[in-house]
N, C-alpha and C positions, 0 to 999 in steps of 0.2 A: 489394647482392648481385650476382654474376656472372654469377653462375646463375639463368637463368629457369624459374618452375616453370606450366607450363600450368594451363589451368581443367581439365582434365578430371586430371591428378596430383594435382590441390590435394584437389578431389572425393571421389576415392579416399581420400588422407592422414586427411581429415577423417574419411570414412565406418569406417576402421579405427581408428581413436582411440577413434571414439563406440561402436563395437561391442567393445576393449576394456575400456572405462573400465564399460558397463553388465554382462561375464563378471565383471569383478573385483567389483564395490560391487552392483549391484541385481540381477541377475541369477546370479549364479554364486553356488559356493558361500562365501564370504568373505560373501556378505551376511547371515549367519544371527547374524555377529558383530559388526555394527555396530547401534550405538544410534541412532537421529535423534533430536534432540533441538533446539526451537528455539532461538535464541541468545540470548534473554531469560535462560536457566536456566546463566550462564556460568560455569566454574571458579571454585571458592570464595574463591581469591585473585587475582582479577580484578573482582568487583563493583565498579563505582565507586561510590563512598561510603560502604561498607561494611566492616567489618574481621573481621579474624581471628584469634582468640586462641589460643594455643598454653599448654600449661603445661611447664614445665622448671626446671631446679637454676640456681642461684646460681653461678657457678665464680671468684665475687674473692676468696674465703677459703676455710675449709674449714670453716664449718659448715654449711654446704647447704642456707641457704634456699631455699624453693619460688617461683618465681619465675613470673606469668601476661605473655604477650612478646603486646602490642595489634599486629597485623601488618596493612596493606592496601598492596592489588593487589603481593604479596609481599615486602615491604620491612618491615621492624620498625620502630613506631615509640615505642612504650612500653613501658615495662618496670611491674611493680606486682608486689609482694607477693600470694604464694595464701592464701588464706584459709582452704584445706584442707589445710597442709602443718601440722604439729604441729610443728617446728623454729621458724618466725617466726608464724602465724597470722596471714596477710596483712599484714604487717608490714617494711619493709627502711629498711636502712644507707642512708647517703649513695653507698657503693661499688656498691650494691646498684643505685639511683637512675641513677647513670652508668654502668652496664656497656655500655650502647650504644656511648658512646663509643669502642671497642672496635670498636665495626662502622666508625665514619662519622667518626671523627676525623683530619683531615688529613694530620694525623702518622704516622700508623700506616705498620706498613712492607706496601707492597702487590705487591712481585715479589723476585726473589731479588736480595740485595746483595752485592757484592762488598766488604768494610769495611777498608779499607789502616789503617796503624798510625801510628805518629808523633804531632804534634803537632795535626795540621790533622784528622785522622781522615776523610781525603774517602774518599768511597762511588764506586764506579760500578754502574750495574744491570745484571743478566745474564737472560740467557735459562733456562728451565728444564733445558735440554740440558746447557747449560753447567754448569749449580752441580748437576745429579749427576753429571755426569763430577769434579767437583770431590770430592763425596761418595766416591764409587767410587776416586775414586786414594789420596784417605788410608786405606782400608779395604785395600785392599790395595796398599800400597808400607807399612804401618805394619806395625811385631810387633804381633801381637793382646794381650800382654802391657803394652804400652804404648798402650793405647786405651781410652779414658775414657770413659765418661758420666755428666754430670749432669741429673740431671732435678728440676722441682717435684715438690712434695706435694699437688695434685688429682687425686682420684680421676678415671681416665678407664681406655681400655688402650692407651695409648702405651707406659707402662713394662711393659706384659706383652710387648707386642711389640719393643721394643728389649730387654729381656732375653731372648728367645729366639736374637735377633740375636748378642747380644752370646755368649750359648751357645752358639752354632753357628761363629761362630770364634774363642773360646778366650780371649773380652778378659773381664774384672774385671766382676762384679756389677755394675750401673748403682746409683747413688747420688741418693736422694733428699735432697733440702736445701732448706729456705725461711727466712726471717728470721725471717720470721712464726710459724712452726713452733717455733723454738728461743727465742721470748721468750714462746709460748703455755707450755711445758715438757707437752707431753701426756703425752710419754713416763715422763718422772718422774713424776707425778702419778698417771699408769696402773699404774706400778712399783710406789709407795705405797698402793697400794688392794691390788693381789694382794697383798702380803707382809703387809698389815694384817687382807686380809676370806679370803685366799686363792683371791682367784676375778679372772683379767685381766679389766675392766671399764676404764671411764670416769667417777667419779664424775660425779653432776649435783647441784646444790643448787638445792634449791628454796626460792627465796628468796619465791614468793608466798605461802607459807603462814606464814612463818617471824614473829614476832614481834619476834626482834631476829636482830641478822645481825653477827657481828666480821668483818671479813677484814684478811687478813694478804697483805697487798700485791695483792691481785686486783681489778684495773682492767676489772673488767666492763662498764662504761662506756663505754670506750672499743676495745677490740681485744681480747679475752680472750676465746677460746673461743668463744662465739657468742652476739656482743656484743646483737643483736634479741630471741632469747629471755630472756638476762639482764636487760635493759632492759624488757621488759613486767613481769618476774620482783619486778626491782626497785618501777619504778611501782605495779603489784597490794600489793606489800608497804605501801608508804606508804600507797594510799589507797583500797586492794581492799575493804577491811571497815572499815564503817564505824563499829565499835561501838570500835576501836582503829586506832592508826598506828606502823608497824612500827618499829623504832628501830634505826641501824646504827652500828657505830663501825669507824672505820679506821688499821689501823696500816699505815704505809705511809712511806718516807723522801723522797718526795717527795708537794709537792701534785697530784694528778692529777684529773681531771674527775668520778673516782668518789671521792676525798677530798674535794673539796669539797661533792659531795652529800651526805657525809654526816654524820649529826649529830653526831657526835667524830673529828676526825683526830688521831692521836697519833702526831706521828713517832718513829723508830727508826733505829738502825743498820742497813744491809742486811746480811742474811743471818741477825738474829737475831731471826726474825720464830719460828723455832722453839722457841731459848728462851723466849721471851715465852708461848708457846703453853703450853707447857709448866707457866711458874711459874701461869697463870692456871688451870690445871687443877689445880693442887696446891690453890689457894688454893680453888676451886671444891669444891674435894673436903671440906676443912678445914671449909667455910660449913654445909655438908648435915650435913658432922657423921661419924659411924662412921671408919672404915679407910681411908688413902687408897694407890692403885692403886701396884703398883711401878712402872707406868711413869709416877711422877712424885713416889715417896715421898724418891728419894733430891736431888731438883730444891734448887738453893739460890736462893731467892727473892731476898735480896740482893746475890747474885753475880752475876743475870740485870739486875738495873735498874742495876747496876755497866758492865756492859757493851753492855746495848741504848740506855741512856738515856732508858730509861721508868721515873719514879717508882716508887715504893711504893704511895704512894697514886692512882696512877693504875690499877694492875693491881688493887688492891683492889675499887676503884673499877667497871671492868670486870667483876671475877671475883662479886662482887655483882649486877649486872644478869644474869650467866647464873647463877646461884644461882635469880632471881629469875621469868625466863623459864619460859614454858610450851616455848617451841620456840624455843632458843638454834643457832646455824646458823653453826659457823666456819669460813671460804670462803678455804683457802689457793691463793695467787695465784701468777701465771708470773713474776714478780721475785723471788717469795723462793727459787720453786722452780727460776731460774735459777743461783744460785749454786753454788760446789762442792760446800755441805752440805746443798744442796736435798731430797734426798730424805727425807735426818730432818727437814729441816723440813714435807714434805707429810704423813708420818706423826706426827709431832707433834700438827701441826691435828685430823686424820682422827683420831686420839685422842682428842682434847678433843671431840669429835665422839661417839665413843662411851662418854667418860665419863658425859654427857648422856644417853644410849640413842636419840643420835637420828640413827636409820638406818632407812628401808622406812619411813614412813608421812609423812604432811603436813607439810611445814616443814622436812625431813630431805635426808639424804642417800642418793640410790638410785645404785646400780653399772646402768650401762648397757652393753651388749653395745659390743665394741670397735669402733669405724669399720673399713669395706674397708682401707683404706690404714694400719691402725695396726697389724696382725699383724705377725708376726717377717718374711714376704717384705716387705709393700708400706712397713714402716712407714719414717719420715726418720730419715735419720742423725743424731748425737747429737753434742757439740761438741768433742769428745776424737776422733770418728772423723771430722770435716772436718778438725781440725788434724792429723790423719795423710794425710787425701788433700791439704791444700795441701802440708807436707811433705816429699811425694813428687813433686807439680809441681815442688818448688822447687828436687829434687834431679835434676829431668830425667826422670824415671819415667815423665813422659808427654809423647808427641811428638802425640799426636792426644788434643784435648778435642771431644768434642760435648755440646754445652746446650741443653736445651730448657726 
């Protein structure tokens, strides 16, 4: 330093520090609002060798497992199934198992990119200044008529807040879409239960009660709706009660991880997973005996195995075990309910469902209140309303996309 400071300046300096620092903290009034507290008793996420559990949701899919996050000295390091969420009961996916990865994976993108086109696809990184002025000049050098958004299908409120955005200067509804979403079919399947029960719901089948189980193309096994609960659903079923063991058959046109568990795969046609449903209901109806229902009186049983590629004697075959069944449980799936005539075929099933009367008790099918995101604002677009929005990119309609 240049500057020399005497002993008798230094004195002073000192003397005024210590007679502030004791107006502010010990002496004055500020002290009325400090805690002492030894340092043994340190912030919850600082103990060394200790952790801290948090609970919260699932966000790799959209059935919302409950999810317990092991945390120390503030860093997450395990993820575990709650035990008290009534979706998985302590219970997760392999998705579920990895969601960290997410936090701590090399890969991940960790400041704003700039991502050039062509061949080579090279990135450079930018500053945060940078990529909103990037934001902010396509917002306004763009018609609002020609500004996009697409969004996932997790519940959060990103899509509340970008559609207010998007309402305030004058751009197109934001657009929900996932892959996942449109090979689950919720919407159909939720379509199929109003027009069947008249009430919007989400069927759920309960397959632990269930004694025997048909599904028609429903890969709960594997990706279907909420593949943890299904999967205890299923287990409990096979070997929940031990006075019996559940029996399941699968019509499905491929082998998939849920056709092979089960104790008849019967392939098919896709898409005539509704006929089948159908003739099996006439034949069901025929077995019990009395009147059979119009919505299956006029069914041609030989015109269905003509065209699905399921025997005679296989549907017989079937339509005898739910004849036979105490709690017969038919679990139409996102393959069949993807197709064009999906939704007769999810009301087909959901029929043969209440030819049975089995709806509201054990082993049955219950209408569950719609998810946040599945009403007419939040719910995803359907595959007739993507192939209008790519349509529209393709004719130039949009000069500004944002994805998130």
């Amino acid at each position: 330093m240049s500057q020399k400071i005497s002993r008798r300046d230094f004195l002073k300096l000192a003397t005024a520090g210590a007679a502030t620092t004791a107006v502010l903290t010990g002496c004055g009034p500020a002290s009325r609002y400090v805690t002492r507290e030894p340092y043994v008793k340190m912030p919850e996420y600082t103990y060394n060798g200790l952790s801290t559990y948090y609970a919260t949701t699932c966000r790799e899919c959209s059935a919302g497992c409950g999810l317990v996050i092991r945390t120390m000295q503030g860093r997450a390091i395990k993820a575990e199934g709650n035990p008290e969420n009534p979706v998985n009961l302590g219970k997760t996916c392999a998705r579920g198992q990895a969601t960290l990865q997410g936090l701590y994976n090399p890969d991940r993108v960790e400041f704003p990119v700039n991502q050039g086109r062509g061949a080579s696809l090279a990135t450079s990184a930018m500053n945060w200044e940078d990529a909103f002025q990037v934001v902010a000049d396509a917002l306004s050098n763009t018609s609002p008529s020609e500004i996009a958004f697409l969004m996932g299908t997790t519940s959060d409120h990103l899509f509340d807040l970008v559609s207010d955005l998007a309402n305030a200067i004058g751009a197109p509804t934001p657009i929900r879409f996932s892959a996942l979403s449109m090979f689950e079919s919720r919407a159909t399947l939720g379509k199929a239960a109003e027009n069947l029960l008249g009430q919007a719901g989400l069927p759920f089948f309960d397959l632990a009660n269930a004694d025997l189980v048909v599904s028609f193309s429903a890969n709960f096994l594997e990706t279907w709706l909420s593949p943890v609960a299904y999967t205890r659903g299923f287990s409990k079923m096979r070997r929940g009660n031990p006075q019996r063991r559940g029996y399941m058959v699968q019509f499905e046109s491929q082998m998939s991880q849920t056709a092979a568990k089960a104790d008849e795969w019967i392939p098919l046609l896709p898409g005539t997973e509704g006929l089948v449903a159908l003739a099996l209901g006439k034949l069901v109806a025929e077995a019990k005996g009395g009147s059979v229902p119009r919505a299956f009186a006029s069914v041609d049983v030989q015109a269905v195995t003509s065209v699905s590629g399921v025997s005679l004697e296989q549907l017989q075959h079937v339509a005898g075990l739910i004849a036979q069944a105490q709690s017969p449980l038919a679990v139409p799936g996102g393959q069949a309910l993807g197709q064009t005539n999906g939704l007769a075929n999810a009301e087909a099933v959901l029929a043969l469902n209440a030819l049975t009367d089995n709806f509201g008790k054990p082993g049955s099918v219950f209408l569950s209140p719609l998810a946040p995101n599945a009403d007419a604002y939040h719910r995803a677009a359907n595959a007739q309303e993507m192939q209008e929005f790519i349509s529209k990119m393709r004719s130039g309609g949009v000069k500004t996309l944002f994805i998130h």
